[in-house]
N, CA, C and O atoms as a GROMACS GRO file, in nm:
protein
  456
    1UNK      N    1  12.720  10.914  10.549
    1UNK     CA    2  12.681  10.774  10.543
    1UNK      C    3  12.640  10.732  10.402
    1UNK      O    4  12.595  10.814  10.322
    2UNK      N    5  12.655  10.614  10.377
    2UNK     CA    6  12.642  10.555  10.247
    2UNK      C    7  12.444  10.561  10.225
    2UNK      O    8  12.380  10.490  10.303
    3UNK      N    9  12.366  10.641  10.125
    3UNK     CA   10  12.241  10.696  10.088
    3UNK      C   11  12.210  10.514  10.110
    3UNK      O   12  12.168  10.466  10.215
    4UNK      N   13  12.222  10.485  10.064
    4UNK     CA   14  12.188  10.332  10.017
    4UNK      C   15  12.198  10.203  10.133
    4UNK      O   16  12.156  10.088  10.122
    5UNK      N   17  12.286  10.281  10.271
    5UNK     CA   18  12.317  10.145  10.324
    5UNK      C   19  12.203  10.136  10.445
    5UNK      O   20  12.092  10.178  10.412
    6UNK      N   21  12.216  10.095  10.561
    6UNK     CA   22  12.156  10.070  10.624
    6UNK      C   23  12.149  10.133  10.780
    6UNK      O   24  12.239  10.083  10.848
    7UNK      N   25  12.092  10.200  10.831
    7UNK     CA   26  12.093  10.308  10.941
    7UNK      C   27  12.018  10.203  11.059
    7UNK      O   28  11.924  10.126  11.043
    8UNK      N   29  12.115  10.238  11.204
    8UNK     CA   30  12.023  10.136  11.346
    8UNK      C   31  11.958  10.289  11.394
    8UNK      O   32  12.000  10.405  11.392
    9UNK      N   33  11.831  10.223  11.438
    9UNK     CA   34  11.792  10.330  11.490
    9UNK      C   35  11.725  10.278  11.644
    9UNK      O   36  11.647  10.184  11.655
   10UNK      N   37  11.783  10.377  11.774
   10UNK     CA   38  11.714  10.353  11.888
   10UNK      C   39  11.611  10.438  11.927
   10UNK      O   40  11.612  10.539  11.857
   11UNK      N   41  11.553  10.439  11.981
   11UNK     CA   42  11.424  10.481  12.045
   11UNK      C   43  11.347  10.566  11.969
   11UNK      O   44  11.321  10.684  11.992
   12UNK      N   45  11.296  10.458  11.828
   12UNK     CA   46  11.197  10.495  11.694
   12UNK      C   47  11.073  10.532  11.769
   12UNK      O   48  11.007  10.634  11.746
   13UNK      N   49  11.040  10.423  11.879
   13UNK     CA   50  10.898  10.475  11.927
   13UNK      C   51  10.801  10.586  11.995
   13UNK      O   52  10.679  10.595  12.008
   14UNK      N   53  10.933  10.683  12.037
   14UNK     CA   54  10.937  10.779  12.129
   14UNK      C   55  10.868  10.887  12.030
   14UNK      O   56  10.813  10.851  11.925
   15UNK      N   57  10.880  11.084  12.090
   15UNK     CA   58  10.835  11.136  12.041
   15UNK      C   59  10.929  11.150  11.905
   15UNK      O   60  10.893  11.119  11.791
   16UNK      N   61  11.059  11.206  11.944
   16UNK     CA   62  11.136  11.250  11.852
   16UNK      C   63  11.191  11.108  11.722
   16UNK      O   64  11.227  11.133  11.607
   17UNK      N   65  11.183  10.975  11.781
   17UNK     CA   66  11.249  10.917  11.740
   17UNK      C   67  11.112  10.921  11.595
   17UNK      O   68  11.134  10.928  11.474
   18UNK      N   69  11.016  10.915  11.643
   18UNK     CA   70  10.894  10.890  11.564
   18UNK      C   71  10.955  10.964  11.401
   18UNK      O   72  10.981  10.907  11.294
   19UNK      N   73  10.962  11.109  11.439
   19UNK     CA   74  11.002  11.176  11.335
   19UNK      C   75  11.098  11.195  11.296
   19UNK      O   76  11.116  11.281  11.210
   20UNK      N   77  11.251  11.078  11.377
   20UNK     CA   78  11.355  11.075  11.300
   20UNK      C   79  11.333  10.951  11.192
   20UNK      O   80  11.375  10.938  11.078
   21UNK      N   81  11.263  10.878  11.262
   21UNK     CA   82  11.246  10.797  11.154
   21UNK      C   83  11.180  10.820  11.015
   21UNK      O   84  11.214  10.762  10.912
   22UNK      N   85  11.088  10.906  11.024
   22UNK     CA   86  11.018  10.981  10.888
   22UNK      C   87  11.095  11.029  10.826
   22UNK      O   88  11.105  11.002  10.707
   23UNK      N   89  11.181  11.123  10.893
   23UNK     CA   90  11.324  11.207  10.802
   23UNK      C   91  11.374  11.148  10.746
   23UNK      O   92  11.391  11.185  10.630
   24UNK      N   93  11.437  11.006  10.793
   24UNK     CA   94  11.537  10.935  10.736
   24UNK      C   95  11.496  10.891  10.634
   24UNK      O   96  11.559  10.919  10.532
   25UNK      N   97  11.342  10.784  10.622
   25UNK     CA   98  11.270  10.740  10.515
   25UNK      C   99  11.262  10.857  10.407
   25UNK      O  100  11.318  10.840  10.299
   26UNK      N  101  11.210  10.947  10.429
   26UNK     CA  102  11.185  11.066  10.349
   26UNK      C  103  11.317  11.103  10.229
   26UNK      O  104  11.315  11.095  10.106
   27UNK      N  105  11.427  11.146  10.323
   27UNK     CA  106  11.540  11.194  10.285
   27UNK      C  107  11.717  11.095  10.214
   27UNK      O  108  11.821  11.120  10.154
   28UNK      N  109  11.652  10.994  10.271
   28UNK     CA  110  11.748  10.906  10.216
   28UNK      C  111  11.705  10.782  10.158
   28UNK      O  112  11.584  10.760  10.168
   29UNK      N  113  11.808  10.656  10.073
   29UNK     CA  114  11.717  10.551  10.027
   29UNK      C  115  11.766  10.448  10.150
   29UNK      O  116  11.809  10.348  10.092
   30UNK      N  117  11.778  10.432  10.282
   30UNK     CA  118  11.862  10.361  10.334
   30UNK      C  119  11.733  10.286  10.388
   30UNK      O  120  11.618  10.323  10.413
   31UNK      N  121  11.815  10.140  10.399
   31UNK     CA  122  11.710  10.094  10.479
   31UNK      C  123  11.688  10.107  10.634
   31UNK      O  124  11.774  10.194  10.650
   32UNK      N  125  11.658  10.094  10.713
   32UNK     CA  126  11.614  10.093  10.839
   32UNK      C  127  11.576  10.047  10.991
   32UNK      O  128  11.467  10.058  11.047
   33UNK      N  129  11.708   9.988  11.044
   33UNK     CA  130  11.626   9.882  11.136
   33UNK      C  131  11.626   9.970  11.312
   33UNK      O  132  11.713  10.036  11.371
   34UNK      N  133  11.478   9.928  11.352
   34UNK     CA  134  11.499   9.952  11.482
   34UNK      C  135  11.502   9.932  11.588
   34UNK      O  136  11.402   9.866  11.615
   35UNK      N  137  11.588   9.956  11.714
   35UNK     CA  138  11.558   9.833  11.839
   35UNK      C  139  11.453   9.920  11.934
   35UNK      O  140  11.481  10.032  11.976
   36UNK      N  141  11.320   9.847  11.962
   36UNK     CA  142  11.240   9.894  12.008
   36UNK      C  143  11.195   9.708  12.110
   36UNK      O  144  11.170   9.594  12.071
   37UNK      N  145  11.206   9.768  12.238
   37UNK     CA  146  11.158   9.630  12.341
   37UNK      C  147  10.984   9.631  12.315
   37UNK      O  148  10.910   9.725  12.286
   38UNK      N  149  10.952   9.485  12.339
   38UNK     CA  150  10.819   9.442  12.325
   38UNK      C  151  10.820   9.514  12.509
   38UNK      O  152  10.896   9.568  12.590
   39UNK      N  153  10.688   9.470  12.496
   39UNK     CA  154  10.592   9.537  12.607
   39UNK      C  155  10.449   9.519  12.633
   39UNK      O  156  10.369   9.565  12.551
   40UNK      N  157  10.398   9.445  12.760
   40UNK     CA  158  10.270   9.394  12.788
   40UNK      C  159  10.260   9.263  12.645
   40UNK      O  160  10.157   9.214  12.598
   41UNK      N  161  10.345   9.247  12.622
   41UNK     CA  162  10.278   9.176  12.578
   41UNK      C  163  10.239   9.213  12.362
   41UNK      O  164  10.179   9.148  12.276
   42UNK      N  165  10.283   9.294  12.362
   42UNK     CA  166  10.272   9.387  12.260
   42UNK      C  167  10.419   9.390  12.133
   42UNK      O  168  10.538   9.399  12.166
   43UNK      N  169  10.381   9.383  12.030
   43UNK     CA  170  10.550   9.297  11.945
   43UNK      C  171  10.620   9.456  11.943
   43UNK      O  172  10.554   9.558  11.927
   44UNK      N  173  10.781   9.452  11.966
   44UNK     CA  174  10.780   9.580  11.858
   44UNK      C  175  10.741   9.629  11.750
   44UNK      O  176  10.738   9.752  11.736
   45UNK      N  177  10.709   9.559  11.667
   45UNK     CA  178  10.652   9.632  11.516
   45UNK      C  179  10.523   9.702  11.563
   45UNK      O  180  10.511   9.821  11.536
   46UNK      N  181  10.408   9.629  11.641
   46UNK     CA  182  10.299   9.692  11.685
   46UNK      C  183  10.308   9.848  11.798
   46UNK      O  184  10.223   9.935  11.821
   47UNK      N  185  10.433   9.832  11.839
   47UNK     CA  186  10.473   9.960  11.904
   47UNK      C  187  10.504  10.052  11.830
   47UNK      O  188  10.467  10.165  11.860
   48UNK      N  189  10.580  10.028  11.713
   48UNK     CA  190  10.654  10.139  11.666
   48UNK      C  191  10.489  10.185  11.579
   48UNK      O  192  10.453  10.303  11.584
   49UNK      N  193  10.434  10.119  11.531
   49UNK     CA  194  10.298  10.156  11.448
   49UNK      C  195  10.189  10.210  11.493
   49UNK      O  196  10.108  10.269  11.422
   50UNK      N  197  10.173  10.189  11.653
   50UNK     CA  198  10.111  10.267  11.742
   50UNK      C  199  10.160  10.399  11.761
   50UNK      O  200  10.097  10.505  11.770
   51UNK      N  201  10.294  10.374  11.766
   51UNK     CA  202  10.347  10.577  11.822
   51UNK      C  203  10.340  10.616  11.671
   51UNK      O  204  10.291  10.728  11.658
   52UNK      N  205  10.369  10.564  11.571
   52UNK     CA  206  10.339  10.653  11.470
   52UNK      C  207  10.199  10.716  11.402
   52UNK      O  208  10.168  10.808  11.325
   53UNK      N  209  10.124  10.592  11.490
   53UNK     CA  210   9.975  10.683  11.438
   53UNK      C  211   9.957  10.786  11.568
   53UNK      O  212   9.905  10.893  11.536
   54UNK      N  213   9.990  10.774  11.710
   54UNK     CA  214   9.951  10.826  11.788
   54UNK      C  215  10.014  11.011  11.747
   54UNK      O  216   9.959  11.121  11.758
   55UNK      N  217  10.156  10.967  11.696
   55UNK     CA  218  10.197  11.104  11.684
   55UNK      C  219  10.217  11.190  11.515
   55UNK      O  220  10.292  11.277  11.472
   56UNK      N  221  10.090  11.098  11.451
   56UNK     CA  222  10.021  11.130  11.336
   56UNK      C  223  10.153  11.133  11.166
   56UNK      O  224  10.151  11.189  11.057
   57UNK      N  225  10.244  11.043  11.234
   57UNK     CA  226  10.321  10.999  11.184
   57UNK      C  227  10.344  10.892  11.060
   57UNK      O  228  10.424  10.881  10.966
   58UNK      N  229  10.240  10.825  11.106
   58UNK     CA  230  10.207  10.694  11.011
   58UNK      C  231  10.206  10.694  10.849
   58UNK      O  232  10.276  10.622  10.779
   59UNK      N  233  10.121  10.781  10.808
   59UNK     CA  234  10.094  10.804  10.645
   59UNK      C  235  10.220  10.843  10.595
   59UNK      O  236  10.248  10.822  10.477
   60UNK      N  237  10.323  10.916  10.700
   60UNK     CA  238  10.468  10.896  10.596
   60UNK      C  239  10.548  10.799  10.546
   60UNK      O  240  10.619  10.784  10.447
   61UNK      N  241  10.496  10.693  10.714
   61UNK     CA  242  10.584  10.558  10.732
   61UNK      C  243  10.585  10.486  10.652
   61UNK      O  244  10.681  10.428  10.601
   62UNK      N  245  10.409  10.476  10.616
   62UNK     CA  246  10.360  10.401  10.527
   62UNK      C  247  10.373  10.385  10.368
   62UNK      O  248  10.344  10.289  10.297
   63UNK      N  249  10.434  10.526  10.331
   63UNK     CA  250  10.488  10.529  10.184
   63UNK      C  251  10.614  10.435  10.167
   63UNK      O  252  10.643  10.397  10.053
   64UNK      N  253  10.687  10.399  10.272
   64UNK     CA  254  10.825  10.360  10.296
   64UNK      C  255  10.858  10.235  10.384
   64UNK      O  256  10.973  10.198  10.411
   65UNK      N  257  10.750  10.178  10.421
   65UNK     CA  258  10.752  10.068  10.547
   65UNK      C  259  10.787   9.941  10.510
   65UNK      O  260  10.754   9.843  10.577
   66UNK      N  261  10.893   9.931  10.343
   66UNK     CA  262  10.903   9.816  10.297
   66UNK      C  263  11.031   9.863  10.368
   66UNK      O  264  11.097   9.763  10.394
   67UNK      N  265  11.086   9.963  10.406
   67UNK     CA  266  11.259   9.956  10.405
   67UNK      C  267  11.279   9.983  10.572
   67UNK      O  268  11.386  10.036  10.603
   68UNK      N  269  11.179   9.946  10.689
   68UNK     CA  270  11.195   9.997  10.797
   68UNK      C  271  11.162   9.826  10.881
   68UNK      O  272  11.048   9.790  10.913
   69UNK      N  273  11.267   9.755  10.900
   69UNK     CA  274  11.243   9.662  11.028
   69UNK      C  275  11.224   9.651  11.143
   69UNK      O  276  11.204   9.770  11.167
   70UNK      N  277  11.215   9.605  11.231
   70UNK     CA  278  11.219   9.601  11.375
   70UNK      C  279  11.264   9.449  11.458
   70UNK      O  280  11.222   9.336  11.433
   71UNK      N  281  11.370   9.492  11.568
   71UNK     CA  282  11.444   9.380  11.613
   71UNK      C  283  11.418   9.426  11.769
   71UNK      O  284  11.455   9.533  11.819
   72UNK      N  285  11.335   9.306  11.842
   72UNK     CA  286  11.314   9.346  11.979
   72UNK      C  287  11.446   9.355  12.074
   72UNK      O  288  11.525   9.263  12.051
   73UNK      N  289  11.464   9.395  12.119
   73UNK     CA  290  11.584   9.408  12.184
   73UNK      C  291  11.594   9.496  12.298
   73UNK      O  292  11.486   9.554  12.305
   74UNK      N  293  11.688   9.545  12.414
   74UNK     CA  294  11.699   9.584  12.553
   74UNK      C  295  11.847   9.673  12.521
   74UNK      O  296  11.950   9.607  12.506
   75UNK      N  297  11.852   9.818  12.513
   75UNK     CA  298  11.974   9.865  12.469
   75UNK      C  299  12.092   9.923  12.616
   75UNK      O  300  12.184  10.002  12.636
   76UNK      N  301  12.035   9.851  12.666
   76UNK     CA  302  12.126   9.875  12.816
   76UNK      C  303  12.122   9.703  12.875
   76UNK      O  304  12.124   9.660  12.990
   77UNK      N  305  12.119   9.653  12.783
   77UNK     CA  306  12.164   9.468  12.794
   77UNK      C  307  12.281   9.462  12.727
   77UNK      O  308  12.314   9.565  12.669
   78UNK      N  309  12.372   9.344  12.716
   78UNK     CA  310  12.472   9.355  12.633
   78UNK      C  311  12.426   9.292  12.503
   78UNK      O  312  12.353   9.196  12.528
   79UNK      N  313  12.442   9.311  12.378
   79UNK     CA  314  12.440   9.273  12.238
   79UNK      C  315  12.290   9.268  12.267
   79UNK      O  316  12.235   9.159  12.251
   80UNK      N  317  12.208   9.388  12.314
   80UNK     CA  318  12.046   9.430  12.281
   80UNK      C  319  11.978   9.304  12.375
   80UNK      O  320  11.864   9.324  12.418
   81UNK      N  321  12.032   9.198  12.402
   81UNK     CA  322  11.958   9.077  12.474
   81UNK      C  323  11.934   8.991  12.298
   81UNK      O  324  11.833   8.928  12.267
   82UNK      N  325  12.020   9.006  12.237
   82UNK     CA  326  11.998   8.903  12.106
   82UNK      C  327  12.163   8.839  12.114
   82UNK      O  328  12.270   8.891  12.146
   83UNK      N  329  12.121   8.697  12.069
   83UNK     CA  330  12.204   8.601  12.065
   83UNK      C  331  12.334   8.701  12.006
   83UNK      O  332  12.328   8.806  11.942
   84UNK      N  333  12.445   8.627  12.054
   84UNK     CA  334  12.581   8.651  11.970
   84UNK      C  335  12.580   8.655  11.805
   84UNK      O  336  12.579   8.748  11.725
   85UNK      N  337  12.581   8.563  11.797
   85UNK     CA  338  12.565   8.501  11.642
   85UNK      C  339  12.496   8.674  11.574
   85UNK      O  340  12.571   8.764  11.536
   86UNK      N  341  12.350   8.682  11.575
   86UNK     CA  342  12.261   8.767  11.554
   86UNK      C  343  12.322   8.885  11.572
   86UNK      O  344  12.322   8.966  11.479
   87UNK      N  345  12.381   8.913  11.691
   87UNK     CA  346  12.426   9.069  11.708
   87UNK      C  347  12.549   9.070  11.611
   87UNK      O  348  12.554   9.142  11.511
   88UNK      N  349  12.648   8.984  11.651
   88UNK     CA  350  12.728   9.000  11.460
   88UNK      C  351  12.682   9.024  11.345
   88UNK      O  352  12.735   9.108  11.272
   89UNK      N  353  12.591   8.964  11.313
   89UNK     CA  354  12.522   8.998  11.214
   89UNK      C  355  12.506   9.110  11.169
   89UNK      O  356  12.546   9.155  11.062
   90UNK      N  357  12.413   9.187  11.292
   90UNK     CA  358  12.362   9.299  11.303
   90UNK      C  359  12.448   9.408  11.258
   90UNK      O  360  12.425   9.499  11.180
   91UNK      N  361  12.558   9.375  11.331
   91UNK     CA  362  12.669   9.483  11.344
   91UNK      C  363  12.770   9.488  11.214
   91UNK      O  364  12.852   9.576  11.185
   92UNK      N  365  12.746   9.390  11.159
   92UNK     CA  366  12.826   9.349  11.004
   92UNK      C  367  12.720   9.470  10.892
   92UNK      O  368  12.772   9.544  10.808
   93UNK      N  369  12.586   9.463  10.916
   93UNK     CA  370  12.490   9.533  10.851
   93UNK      C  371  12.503   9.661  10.852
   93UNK      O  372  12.526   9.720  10.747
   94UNK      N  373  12.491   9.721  10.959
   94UNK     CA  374  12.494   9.851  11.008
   94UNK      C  375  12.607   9.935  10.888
   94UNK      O  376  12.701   9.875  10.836
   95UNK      N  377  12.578  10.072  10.862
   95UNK     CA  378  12.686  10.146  10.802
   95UNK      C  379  12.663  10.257  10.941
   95UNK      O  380  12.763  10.278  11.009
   96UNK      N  381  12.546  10.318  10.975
   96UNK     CA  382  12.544  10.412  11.077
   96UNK      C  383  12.445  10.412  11.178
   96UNK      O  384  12.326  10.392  11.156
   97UNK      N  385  12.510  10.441  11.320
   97UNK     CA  386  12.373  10.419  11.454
   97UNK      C  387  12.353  10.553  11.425
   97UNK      O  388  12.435  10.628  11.373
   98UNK      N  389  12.141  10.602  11.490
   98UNK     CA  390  12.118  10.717  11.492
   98UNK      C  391  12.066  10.669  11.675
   98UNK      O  392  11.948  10.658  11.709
   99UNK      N  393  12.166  10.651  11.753
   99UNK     CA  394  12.139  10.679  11.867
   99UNK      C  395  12.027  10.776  11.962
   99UNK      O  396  12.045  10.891  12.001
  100UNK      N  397  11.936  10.708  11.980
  100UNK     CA  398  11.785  10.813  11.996
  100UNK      C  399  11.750  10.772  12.131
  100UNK      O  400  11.728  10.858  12.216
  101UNK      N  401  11.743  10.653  12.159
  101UNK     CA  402  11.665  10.579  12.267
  101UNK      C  403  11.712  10.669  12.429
  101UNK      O  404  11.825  10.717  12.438
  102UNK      N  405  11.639  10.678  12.515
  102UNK     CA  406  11.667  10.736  12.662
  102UNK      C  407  11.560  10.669  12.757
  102UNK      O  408  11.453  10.622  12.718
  103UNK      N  409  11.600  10.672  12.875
  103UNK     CA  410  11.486  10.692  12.996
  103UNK      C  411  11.402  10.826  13.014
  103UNK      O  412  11.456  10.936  13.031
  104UNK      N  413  11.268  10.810  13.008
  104UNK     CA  414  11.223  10.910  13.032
  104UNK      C  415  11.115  10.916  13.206
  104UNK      O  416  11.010  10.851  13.204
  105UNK      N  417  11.138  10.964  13.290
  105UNK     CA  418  11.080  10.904  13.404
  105UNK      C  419  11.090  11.079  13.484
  105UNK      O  420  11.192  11.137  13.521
  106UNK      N  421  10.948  11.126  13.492
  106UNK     CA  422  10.940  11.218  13.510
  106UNK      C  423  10.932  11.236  13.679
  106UNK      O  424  10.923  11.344  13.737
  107UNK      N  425  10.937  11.101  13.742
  107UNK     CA  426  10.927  11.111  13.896
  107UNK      C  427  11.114  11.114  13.949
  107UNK      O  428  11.147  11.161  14.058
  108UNK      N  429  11.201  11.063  13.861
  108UNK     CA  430  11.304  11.056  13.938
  108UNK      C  431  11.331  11.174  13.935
  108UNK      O  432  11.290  11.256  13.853
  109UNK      N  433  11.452  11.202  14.086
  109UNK     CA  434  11.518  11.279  14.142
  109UNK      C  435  11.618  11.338  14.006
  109UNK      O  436  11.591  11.268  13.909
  110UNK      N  437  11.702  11.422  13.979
  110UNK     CA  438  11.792  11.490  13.863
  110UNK      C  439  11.887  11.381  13.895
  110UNK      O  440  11.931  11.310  13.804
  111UNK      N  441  11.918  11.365  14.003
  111UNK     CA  442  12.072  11.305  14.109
  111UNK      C  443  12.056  11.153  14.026
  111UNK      O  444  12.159  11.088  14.009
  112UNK      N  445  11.939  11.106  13.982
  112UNK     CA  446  11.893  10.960  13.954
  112UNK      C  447  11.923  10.946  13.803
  112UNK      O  448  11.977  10.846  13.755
  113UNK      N  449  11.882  11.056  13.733
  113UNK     CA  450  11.887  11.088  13.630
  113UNK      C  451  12.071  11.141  13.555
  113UNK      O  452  12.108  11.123  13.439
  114UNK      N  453  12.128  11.187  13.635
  114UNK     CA  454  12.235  11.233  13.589
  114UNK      C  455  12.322  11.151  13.570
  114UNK      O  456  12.431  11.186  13.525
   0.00000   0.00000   0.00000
């Protein structure tokens, strides 16, 4: 991928995504956008900044948090639940997805899950 261009990233807020996102900041100059859904009431940006302090993540973010956005969005909606227009956009931007995001639901059946 182009060092310089711009990486989508899904499910930044999670455990792993937390510290893919550090890697990436760390290791490349790319910028960063991620689709993370609001919740209670709560913006994505305030989510993704919560799991990164929760999973002691933050002080890396924070060297780098000029190059890391956030776009609320639903990745099992079509075009994230963002207008047409916008998701072109989006997708004009992009050089590479780091596909992260999952269900995690420790009560369903495997059969539910598979």
């Amino acid at each position: 991928p182009n060092e310089n261009g711009t990486a989508f990233l899904t499910g930044a807020n999670g455990f792993l995504g937390c510290f893919l996102l550090v890697e990436l900041l760390r290791s490349t100059s790319m910028n960063i956008i991620c689709l993370i859904r609001s919740k209670d009431g709560v913006s994505c940006k305030s989510r993704l900044i919560n799991s990164l302090k929760y999973y002691n993540a933050y002080k890396e973010y924070k060297k780098c948090k000029n190059r890391v956005s956030c776009i609320e969005g639903y990745r099992e909606v079509p075009y994230f639940s963002l207008e047409y227009e916008d998701f072109q956009r989006l997708s004009n931007d992009i050089d590479i997805i780091y596909h992260n995001g999952c269900l995690v639901n420790t009560v369903y059946p495997y059969s539910k899950l598979n």
